[in-house]
PDB file of N, CA, C, O and CB in Angstrom:
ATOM      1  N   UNK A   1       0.842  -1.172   0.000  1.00  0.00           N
ATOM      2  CA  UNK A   1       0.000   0.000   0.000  1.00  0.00           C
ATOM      3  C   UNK A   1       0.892   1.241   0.000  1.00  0.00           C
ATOM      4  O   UNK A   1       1.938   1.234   0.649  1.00  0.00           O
ATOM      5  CB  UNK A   1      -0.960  -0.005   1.218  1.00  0.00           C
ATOM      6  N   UNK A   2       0.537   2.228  -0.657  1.00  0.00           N
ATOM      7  CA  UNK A   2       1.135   3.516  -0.963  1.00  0.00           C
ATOM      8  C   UNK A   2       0.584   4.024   0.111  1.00  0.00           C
ATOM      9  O   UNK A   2      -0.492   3.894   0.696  1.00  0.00           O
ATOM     10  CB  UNK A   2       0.876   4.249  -2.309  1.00  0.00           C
ATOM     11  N   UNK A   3       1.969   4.897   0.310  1.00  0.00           N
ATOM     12  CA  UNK A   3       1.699   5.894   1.904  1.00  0.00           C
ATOM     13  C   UNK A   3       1.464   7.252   1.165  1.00  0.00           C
ATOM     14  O   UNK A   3       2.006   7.483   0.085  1.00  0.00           O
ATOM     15  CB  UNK A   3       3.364   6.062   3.286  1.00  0.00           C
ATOM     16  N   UNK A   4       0.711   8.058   1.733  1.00  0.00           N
ATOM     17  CA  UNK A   4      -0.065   9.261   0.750  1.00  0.00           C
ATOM     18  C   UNK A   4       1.127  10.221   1.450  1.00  0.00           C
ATOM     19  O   UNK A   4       1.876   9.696   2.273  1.00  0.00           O
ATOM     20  CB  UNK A   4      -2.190   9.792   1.083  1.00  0.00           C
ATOM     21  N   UNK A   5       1.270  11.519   1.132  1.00  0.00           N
ATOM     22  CA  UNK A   5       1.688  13.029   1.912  1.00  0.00           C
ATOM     23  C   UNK A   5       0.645  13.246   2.223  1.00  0.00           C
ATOM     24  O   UNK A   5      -0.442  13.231   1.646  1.00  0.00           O
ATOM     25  CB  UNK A   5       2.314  14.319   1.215  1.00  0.00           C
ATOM     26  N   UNK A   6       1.138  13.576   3.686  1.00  0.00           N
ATOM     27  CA  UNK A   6       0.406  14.712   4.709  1.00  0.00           C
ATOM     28  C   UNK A   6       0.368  16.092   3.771  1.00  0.00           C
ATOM     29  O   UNK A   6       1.220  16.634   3.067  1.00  0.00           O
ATOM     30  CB  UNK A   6       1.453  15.034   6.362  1.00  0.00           C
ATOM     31  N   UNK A   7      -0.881  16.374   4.062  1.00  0.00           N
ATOM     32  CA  UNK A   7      -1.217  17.900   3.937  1.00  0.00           C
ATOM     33  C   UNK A   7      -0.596  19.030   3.809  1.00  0.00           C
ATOM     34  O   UNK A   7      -0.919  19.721   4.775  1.00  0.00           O
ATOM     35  CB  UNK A   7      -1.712  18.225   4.709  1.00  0.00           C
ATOM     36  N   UNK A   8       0.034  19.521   3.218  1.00  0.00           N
ATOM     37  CA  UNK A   8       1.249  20.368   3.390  1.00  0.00           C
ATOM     38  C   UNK A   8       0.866  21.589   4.265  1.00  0.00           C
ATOM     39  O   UNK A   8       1.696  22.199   4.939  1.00  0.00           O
ATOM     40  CB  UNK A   8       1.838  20.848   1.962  1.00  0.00           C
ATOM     41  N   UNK A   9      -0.583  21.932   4.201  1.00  0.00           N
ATOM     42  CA  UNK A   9      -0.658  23.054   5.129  1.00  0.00           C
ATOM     43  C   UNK A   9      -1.549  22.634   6.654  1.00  0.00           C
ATOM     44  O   UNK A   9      -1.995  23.425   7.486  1.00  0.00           O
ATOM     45  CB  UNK A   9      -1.443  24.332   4.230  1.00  0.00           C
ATOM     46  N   UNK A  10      -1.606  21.258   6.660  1.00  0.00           N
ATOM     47  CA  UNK A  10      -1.384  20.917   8.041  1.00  0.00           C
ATOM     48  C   UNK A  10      -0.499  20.869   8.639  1.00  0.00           C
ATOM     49  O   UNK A  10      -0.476  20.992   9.864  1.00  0.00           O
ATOM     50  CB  UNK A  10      -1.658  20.115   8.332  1.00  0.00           C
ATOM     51  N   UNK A  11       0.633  20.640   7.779  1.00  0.00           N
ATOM     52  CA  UNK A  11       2.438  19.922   8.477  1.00  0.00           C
ATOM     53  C   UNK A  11       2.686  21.411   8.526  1.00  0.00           C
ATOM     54  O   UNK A  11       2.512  21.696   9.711  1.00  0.00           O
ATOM     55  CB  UNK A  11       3.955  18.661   7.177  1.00  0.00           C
ATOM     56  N   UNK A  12       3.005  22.529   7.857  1.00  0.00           N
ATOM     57  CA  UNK A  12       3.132  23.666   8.382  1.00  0.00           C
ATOM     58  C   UNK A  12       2.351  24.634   9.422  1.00  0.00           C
ATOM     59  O   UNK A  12       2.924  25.597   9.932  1.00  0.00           O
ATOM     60  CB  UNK A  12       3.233  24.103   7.530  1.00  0.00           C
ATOM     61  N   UNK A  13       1.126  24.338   9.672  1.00  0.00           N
ATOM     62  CA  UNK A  13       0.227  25.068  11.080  1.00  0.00           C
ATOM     63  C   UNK A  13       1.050  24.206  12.060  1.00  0.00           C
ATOM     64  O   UNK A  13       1.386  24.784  13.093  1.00  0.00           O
ATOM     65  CB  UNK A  13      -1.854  24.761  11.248  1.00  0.00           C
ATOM     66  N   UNK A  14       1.565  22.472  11.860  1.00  0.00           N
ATOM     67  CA  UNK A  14       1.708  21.927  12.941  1.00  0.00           C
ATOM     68  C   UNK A  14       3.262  22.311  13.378  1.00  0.00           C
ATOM     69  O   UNK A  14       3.714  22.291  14.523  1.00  0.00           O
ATOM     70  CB  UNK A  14       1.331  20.467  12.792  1.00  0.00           C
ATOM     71  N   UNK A  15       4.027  22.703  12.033  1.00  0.00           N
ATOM     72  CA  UNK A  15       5.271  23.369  12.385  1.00  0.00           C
ATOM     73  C   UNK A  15       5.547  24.507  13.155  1.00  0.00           C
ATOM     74  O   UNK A  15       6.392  24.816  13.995  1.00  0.00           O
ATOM     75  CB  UNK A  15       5.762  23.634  11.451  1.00  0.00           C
ATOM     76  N   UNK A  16       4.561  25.051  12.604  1.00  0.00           N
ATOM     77  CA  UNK A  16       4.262  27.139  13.496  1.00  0.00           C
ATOM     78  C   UNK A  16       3.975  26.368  14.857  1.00  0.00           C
ATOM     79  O   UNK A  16       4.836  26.325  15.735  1.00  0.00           O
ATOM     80  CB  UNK A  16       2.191  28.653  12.784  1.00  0.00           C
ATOM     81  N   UNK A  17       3.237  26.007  14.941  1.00  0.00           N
ATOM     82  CA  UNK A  17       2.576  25.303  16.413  1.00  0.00           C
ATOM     83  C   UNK A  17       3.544  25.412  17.059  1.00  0.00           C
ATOM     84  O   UNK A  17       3.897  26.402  17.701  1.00  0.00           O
ATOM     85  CB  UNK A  17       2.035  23.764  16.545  1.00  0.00           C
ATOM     86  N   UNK A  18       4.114  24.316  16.945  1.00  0.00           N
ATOM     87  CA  UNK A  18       5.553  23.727  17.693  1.00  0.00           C
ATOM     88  C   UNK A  18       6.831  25.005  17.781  1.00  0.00           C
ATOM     89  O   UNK A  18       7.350  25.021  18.897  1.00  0.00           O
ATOM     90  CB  UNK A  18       6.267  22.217  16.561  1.00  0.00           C
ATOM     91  N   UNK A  19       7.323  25.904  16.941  1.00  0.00           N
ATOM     92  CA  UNK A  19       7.716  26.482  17.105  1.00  0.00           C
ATOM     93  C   UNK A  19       7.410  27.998  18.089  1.00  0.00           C
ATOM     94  O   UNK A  19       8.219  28.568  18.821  1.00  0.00           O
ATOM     95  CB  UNK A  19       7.919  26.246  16.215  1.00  0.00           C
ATOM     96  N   UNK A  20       5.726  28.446  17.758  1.00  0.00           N
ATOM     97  CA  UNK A  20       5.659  29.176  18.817  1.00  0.00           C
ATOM     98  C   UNK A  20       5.285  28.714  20.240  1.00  0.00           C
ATOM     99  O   UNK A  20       5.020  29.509  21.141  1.00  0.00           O
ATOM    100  CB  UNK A  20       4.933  30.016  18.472  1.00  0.00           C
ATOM    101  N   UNK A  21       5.281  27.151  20.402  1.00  0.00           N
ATOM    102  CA  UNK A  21       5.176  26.966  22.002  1.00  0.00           C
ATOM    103  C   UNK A  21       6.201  27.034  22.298  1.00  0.00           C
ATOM    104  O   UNK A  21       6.192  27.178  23.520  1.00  0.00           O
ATOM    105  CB  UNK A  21       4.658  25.849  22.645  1.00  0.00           C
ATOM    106  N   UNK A  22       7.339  27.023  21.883  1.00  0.00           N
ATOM    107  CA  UNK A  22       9.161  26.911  22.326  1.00  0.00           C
ATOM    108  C   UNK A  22       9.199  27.927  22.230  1.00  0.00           C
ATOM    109  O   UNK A  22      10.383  28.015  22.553  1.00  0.00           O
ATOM    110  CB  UNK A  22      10.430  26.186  21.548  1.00  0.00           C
ATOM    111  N   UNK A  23       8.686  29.740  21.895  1.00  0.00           N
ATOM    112  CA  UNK A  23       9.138  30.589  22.038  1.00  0.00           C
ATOM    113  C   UNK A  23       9.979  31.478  21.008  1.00  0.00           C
ATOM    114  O   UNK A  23      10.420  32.617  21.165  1.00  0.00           O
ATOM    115  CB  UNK A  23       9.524  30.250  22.858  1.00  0.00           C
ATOM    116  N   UNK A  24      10.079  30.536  19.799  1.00  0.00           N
ATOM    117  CA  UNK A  24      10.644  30.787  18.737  1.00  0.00           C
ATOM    118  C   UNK A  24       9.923  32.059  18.055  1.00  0.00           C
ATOM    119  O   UNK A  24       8.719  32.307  18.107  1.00  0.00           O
ATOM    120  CB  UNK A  24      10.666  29.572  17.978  1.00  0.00           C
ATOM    121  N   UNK A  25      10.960  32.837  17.381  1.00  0.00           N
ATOM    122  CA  UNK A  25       9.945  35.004  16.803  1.00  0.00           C
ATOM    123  C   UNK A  25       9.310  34.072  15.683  1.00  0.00           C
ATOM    124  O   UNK A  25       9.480  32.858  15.561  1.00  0.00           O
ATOM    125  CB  UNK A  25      11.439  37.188  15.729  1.00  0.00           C
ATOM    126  N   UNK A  26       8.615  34.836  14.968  1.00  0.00           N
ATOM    127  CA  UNK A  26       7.678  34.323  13.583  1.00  0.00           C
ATOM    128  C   UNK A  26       9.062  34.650  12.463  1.00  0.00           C
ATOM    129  O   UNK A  26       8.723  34.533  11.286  1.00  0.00           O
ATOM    130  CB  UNK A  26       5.797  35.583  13.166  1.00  0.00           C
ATOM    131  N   UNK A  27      10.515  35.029  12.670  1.00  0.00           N
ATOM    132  CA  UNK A  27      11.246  35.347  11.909  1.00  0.00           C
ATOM    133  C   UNK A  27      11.897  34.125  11.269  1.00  0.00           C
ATOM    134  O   UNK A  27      12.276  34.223  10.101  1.00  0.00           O
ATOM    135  CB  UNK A  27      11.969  36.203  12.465  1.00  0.00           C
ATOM    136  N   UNK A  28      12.103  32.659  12.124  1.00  0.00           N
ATOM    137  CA  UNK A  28      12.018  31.458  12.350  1.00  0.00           C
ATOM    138  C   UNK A  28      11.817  30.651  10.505  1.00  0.00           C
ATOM    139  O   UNK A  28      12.603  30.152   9.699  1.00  0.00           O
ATOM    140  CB  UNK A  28      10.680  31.331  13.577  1.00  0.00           C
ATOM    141  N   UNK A  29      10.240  30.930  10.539  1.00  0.00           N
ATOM    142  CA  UNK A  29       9.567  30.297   9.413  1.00  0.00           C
ATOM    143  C   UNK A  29      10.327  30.173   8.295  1.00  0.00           C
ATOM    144  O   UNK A  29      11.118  30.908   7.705  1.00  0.00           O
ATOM    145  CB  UNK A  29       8.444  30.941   9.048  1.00  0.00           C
ATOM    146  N   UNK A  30      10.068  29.496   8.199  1.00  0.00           N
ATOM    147  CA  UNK A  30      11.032  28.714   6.800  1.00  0.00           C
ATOM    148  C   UNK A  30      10.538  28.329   5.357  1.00  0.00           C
ATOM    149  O   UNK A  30      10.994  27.833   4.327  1.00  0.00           O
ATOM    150  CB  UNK A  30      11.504  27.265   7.228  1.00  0.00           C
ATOM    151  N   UNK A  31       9.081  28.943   5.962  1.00  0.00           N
ATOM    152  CA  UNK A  31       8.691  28.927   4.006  1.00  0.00           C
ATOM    153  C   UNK A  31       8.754  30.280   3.689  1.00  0.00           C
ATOM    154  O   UNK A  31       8.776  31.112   4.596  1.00  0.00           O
ATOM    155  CB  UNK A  31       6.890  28.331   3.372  1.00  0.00           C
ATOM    156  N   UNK A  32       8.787  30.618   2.471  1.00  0.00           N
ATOM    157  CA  UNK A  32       8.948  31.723   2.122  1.00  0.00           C
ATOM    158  C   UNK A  32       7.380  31.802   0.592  1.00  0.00           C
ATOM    159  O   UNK A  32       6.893  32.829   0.119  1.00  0.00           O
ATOM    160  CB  UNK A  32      10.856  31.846   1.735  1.00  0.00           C
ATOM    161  N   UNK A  33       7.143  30.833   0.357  1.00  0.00           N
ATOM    162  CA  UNK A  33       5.607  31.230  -0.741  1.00  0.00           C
ATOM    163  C   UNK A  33       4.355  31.309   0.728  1.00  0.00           C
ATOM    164  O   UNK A  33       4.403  31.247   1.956  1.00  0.00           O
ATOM    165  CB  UNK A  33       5.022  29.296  -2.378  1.00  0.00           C
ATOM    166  N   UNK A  34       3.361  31.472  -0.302  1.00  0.00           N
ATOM    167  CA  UNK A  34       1.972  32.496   0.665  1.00  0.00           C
ATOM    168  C   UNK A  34       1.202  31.226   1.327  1.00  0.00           C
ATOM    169  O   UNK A  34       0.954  31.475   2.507  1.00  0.00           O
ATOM    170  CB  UNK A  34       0.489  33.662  -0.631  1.00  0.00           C
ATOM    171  N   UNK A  35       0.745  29.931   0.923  1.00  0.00           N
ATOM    172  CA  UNK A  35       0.166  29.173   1.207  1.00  0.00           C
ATOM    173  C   UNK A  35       0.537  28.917   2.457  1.00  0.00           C
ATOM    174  O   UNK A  35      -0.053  29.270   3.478  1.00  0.00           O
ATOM    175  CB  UNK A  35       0.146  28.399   0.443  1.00  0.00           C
ATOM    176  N   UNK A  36       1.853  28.088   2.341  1.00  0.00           N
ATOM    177  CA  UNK A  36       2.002  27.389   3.709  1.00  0.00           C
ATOM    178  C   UNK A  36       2.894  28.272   4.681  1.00  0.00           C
ATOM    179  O   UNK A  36       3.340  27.927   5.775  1.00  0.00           O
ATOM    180  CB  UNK A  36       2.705  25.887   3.521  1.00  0.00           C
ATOM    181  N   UNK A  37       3.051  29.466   4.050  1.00  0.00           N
ATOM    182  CA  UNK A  37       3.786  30.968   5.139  1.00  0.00           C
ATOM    183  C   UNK A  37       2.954  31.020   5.989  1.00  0.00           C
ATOM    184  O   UNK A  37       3.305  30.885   7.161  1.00  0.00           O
ATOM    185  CB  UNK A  37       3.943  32.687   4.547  1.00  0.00           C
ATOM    186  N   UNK A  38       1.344  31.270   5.596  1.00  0.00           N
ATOM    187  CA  UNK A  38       0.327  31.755   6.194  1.00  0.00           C
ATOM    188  C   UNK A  38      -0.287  30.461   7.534  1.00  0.00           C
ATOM    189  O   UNK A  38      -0.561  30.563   8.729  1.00  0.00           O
ATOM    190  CB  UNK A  38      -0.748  32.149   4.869  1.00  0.00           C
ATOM    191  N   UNK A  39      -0.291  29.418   6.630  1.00  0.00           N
ATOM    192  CA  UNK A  39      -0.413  28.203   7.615  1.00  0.00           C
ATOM    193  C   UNK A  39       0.356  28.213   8.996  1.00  0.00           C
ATOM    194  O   UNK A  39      -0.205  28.291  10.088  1.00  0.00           O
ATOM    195  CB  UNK A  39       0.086  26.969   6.884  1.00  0.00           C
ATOM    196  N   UNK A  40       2.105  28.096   8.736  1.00  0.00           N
ATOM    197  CA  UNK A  40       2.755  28.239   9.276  1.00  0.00           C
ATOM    198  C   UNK A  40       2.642  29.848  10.523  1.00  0.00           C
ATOM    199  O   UNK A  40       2.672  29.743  11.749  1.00  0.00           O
ATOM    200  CB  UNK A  40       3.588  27.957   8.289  1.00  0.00           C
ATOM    201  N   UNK A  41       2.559  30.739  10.010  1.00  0.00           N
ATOM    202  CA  UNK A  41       2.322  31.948  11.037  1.00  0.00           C
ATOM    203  C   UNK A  41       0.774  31.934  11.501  1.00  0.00           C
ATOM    204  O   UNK A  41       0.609  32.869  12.286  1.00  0.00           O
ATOM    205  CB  UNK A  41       2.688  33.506  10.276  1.00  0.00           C
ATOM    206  N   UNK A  42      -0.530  31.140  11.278  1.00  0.00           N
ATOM    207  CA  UNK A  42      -1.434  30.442  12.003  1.00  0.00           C
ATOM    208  C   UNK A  42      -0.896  29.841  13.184  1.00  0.00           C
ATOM    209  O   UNK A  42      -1.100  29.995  14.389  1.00  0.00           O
ATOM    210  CB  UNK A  42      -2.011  29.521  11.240  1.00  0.00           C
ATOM    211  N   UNK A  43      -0.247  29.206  12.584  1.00  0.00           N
ATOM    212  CA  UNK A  43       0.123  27.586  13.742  1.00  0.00           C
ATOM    213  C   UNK A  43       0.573  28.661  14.962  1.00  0.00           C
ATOM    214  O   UNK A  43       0.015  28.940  16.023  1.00  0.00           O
ATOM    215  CB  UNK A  43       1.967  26.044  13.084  1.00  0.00           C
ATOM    216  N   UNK A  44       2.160  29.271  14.190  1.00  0.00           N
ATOM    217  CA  UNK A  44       2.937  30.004  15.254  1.00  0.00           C
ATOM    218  C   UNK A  44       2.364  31.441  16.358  1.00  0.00           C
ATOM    219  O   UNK A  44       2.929  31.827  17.381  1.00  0.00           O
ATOM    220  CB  UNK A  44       4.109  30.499  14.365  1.00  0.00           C
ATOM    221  N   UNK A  45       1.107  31.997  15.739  1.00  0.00           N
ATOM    222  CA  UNK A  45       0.352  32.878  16.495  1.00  0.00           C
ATOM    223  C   UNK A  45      -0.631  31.797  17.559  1.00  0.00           C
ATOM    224  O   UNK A  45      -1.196  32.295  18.532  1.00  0.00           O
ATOM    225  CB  UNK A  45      -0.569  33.929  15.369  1.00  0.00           C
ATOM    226  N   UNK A  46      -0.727  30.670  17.333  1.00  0.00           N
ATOM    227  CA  UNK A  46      -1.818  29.791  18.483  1.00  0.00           C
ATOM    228  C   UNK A  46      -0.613  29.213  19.446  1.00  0.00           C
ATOM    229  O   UNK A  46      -0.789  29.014  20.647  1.00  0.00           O
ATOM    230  CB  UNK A  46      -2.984  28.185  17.633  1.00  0.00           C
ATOM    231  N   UNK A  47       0.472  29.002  18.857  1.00  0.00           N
ATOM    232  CA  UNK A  47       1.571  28.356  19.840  1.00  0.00           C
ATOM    233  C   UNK A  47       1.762  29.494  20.970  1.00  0.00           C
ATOM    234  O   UNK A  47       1.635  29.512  22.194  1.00  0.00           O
ATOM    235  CB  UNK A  47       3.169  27.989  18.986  1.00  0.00           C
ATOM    236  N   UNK A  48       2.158  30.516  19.901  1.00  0.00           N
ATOM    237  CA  UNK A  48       2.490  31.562  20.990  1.00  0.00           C
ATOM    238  C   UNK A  48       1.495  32.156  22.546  1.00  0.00           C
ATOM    239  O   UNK A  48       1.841  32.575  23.651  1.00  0.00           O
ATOM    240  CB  UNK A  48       2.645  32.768  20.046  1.00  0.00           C
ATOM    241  N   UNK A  49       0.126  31.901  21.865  1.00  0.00           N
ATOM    242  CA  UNK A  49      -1.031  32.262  22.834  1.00  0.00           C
ATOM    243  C   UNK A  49      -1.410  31.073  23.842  1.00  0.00           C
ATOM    244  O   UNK A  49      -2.147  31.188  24.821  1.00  0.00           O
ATOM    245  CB  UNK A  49      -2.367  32.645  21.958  1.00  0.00           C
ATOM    246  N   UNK A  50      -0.659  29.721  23.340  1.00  0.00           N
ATOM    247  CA  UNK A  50      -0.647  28.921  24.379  1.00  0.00           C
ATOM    248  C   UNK A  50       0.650  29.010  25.217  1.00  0.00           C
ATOM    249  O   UNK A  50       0.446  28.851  26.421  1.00  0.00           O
ATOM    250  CB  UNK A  50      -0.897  27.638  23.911  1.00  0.00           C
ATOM    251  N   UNK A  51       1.846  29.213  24.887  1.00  0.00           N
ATOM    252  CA  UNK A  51       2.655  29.735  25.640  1.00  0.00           C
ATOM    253  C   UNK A  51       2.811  30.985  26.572  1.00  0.00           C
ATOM    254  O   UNK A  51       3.809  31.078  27.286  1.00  0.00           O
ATOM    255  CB  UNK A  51       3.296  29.727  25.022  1.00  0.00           C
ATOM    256  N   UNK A  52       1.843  31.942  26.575  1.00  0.00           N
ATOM    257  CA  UNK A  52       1.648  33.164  26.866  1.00  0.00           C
ATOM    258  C   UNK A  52       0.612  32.947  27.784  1.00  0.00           C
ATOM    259  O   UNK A  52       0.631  33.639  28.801  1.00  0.00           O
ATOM    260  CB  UNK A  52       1.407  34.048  25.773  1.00  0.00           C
ATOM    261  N   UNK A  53      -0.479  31.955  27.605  1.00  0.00           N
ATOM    262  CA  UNK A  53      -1.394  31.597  28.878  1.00  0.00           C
ATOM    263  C   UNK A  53      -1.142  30.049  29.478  1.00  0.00           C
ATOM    264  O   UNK A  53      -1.959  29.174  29.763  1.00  0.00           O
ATOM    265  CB  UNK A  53      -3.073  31.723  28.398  1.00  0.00           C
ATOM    266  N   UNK A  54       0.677  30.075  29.571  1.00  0.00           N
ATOM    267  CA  UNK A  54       1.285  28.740  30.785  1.00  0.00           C
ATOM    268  C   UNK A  54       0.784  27.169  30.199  1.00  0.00           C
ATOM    269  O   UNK A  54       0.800  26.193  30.949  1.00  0.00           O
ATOM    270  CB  UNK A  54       0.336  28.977  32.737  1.00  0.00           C
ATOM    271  N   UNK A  55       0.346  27.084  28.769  1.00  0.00           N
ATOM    272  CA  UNK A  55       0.177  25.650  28.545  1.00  0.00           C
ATOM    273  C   UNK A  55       1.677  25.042  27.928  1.00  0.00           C
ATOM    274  O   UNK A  55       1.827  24.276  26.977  1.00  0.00           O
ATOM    275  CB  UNK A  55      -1.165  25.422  27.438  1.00  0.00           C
ATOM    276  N   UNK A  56       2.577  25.571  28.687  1.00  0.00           N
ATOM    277  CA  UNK A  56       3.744  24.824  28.371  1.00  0.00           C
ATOM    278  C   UNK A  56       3.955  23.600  29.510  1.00  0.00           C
ATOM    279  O   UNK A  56       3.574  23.657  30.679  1.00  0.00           O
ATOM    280  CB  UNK A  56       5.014  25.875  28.315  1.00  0.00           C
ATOM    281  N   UNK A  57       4.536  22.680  28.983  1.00  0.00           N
ATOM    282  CA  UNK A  57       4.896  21.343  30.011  1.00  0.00           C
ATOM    283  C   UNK A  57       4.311  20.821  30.411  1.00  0.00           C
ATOM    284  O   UNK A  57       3.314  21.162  29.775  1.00  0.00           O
ATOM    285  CB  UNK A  57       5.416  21.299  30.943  1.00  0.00           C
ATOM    286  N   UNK A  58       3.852  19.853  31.325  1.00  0.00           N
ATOM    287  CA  UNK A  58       2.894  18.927  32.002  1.00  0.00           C
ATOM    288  C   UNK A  58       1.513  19.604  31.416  1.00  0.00           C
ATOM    289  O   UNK A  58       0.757  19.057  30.613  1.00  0.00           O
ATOM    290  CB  UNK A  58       3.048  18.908  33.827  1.00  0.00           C
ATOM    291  N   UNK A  59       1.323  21.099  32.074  1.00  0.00           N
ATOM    292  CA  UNK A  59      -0.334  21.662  31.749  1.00  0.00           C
ATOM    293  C   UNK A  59      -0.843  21.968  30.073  1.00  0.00           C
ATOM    294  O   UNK A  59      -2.002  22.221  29.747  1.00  0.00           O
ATOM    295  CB  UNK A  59      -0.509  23.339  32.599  1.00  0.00           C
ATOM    296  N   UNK A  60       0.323  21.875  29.147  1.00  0.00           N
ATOM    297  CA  UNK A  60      -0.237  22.173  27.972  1.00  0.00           C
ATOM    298  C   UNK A  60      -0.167  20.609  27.171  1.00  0.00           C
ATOM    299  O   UNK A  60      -0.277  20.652  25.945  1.00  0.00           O
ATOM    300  CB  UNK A  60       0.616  23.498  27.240  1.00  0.00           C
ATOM    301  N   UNK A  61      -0.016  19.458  27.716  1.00  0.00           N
ATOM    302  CA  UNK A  61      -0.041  17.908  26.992  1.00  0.00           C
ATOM    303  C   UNK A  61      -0.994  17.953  26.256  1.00  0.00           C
ATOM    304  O   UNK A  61      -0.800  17.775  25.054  1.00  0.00           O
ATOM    305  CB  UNK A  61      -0.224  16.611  27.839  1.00  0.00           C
ATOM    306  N   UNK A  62      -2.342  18.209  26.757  1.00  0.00           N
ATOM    307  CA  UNK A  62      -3.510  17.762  25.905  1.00  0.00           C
ATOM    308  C   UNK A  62      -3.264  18.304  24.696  1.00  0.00           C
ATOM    309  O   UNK A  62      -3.561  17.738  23.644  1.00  0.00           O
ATOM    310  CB  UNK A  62      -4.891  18.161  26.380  1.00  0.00           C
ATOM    311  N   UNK A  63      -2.527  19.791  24.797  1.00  0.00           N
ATOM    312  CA  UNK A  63      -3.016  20.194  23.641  1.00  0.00           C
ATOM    313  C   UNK A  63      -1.970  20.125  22.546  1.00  0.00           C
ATOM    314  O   UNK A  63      -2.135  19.866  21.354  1.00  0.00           O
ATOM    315  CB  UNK A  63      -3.555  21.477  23.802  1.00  0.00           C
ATOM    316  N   UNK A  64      -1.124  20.343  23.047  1.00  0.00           N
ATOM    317  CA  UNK A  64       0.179  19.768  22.433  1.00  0.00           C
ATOM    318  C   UNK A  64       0.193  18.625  21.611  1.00  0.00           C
ATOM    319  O   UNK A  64       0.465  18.557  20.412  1.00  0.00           O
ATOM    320  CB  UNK A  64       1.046  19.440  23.393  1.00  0.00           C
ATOM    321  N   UNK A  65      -0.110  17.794  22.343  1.00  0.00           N
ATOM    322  CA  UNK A  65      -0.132  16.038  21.565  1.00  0.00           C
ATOM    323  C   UNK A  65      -0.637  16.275  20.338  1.00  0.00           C
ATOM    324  O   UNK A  65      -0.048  15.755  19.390  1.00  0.00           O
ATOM    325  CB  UNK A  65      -1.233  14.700  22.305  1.00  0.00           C
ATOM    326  N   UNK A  66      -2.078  17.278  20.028  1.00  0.00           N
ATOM    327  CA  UNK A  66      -2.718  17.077  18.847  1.00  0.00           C
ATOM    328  C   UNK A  66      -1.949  17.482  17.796  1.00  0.00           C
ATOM    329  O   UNK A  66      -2.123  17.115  16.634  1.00  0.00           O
ATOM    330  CB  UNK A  66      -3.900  17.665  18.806  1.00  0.00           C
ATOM    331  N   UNK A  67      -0.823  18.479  18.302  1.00  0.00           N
ATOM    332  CA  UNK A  67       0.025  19.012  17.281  1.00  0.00           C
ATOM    333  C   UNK A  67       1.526  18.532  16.782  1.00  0.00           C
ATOM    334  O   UNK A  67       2.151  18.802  15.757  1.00  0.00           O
ATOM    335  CB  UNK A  67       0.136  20.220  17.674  1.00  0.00           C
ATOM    336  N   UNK A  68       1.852  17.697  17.944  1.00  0.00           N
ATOM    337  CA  UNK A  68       2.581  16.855  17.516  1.00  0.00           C
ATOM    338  C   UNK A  68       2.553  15.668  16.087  1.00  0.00           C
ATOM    339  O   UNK A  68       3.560  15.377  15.443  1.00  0.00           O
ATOM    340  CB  UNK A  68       2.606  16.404  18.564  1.00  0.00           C
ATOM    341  N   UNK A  69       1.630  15.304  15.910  1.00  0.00           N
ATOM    342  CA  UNK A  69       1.533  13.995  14.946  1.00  0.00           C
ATOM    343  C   UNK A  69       1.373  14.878  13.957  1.00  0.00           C
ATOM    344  O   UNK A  69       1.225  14.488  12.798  1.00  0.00           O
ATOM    345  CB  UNK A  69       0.313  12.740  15.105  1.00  0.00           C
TER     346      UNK A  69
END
């Protein structure tokens, strides 16, 4: 069975994600076209607002996990 690609502008919201819960600037991002820039600085503006209201470490798992995979 053929393994499909992930979503490209899921894997980038889930990249921003991950990068703004670590604290990382939006200067970071590593795409540079509009699609998955925008995905990506999504992800990284919700990371950041979970880092900014303490869901880092033990208290932010739940939400984290979803963005991990």
């Amino acid at each position: 069975m053929k393994t499909q690609k992930r979503d490209t502008s899921v894997r980038a919201f889930k990249k921003g994600y991950q990068a703004g819960i670590h604290g990382k600037t939006k200067d970071a991002c590593p795409l540079h076209q509009e699609p998955g820039r925008q995905q990506w600085l999504s992800g990284w503006r919700e990371g950041r607002q979970d880092n900014w209201d303490g869901l880092t470490g033990v208290s932010g798992v739940s939400k984290s996990i979803k963005y991990l995979h």
